[in-house]
C-alpha positions in Angstrom: -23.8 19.7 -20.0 -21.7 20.3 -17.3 -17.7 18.8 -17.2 -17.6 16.8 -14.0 -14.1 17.0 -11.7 -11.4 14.6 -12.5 -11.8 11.3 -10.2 -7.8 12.0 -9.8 -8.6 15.1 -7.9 -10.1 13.1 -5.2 -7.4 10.2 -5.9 -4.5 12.9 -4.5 -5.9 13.9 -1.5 -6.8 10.3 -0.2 -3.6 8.9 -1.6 -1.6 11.4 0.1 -3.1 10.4 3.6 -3.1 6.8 2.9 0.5 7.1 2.1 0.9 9.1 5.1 -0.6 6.5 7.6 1.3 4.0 6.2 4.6 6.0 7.0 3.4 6.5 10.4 2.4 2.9 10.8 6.3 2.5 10.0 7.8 4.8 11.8 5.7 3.7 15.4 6.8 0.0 14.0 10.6 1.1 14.4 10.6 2.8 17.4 8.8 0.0 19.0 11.2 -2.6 17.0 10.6 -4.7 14.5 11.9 -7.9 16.0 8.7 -8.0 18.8 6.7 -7.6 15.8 7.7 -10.4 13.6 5.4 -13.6 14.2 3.2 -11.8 16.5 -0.3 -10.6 16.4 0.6 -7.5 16.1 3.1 -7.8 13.2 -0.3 -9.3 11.7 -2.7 -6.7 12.1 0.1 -4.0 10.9 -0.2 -6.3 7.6 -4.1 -6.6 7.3 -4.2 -2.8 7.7 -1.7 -2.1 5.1 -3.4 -4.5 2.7 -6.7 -4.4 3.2 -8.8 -2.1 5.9 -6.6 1.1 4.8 -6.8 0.2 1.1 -10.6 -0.2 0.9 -11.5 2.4 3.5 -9.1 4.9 1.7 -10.8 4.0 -1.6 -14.4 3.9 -0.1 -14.0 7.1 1.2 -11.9 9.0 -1.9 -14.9 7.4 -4.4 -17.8 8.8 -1.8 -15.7 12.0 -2.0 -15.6 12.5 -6.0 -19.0 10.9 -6.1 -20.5 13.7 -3.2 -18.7 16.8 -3.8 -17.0 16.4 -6.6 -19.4 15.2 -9.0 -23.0 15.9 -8.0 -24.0 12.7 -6.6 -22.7 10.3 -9.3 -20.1 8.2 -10.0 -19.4 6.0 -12.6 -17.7 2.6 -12.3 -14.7 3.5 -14.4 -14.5 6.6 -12.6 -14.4 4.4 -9.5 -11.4 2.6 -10.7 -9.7 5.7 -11.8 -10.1 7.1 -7.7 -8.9 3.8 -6.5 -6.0 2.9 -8.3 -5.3 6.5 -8.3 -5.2 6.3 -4.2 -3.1 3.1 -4.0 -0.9 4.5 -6.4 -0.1 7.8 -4.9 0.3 6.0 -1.3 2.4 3.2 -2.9 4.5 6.1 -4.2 4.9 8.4 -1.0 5.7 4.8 1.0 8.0 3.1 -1.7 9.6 6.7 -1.6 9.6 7.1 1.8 11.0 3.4 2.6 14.0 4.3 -0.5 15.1 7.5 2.2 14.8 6.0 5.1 16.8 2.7 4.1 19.7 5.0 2.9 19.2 7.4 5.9 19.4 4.2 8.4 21.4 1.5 6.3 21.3 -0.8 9.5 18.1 -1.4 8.9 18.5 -3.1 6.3 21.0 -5.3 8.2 18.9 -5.8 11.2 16.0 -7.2 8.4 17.7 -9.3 7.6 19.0 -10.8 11.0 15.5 -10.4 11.9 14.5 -12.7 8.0 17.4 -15.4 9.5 15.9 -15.9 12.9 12.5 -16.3 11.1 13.7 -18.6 8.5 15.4 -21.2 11.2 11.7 -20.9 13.4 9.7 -21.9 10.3 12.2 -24.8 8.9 14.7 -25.6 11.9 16.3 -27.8 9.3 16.9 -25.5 6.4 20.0 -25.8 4.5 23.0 -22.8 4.5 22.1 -22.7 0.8 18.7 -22.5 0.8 18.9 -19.5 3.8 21.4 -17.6 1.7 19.4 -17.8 -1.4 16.4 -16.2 0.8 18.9 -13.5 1.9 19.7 -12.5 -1.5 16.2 -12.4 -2.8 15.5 -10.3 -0.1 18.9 -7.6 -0.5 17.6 -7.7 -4.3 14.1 -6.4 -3.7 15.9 -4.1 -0.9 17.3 -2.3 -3.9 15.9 1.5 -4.6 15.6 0.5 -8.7 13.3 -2.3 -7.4 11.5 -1.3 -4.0 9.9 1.6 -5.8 8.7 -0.7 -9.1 7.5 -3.2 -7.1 5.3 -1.2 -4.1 4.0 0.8 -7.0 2.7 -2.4 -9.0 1.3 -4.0 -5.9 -0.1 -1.6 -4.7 -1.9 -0.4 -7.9 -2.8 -3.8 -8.5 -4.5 -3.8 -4.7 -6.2 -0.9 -5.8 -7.9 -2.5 -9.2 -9.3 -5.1 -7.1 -10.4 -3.2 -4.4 -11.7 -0.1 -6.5 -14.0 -2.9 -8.6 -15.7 -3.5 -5.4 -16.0 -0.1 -4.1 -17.4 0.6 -7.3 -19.9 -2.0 -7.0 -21.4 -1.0 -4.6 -21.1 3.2 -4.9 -21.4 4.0 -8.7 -24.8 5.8 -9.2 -24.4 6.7 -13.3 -25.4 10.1 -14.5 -28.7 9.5 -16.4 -27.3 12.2 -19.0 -24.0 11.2 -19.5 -25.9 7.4 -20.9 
């Protein structure tokens, strides 16, 4: 019997684009500026690509990979959730890496976030309290931190990729009648 391709062979390739689109989506966010983003249809559709199209077209497309030319025409379900998580992951890596340099290339980002999170807070609750707006500041400077961005965009977007690789995998695994 022959020993199929690992599913993470597939996993790297379409991570590493994944992760790159999301860098660009960033960087075009920037230089456009963030604040004529926020609340905006835009700043909406930016999110729906991050966290759904890319994800599932990404994991579509890396499982039709593995299964195609990687694995003579089959794929199983587990091997479908070892190409998607293995996408997510890799992107959530190369953007949670990414967003650690760029944050401590550009540290006034990170101020005009949060100047940007103020202004957001006092549209959605014109009566919030000092207290309550400076505890949302600080939750936000904590998950700002490197030892946490990195965690964190790696477990969400792993997580993304479970669910998203059990329905790929739905709907693409054809199981090798010899490896039953």
């Amino acid at each position: 019997m022959e020993k199929s391709a690992s599913p993470g062979k597939s996993g790297i390739l379409y991570g590493i684009a994944f992760g790159v689109i999301m860098i660009l989506e960033f960087v075009i966010m920037y230089i456009i500026g963030m604040r004529s983003l926020v609340g905006t249809s835009a700043g909406v559709i930016v999110n729906i690509a991050n966290y759904l199209v890319l994800p599932l077209i990404f994991i579509y497309l890396g499982c039709m990979n593995y299964k195609k030319n990687l694995n003579n025409g089959f794929i199983s379900y587990g091997e479908c959730l070892k190409t998607g998580v293995a996408i997510a992951f890799i992107a959530g890596l190369i953007y949670g890496l990414f967003s650690i340099v760029f944050n401590l290339i550009f540290p006034e980002f990170l101020t005009e976030m949060i100047s940007i999170t103020k202004d957001d807070m006092i549209r959605q609750n014109p009566n919030i309290t000092s207290k309550d707006m400076e505890m949302g500041i600080e939750m936000m400077k904590k998950f700002s931190n490197p030892l946490i961005v990195l965690p964190v965009t790696l477990a969400m977007y792993s997580f993304i990729g479970l669910l998203y690789s059990l329905i790929v995998g739905a709907i693409v695994k054809n199981q090798n009648p010899q490896s039953l």
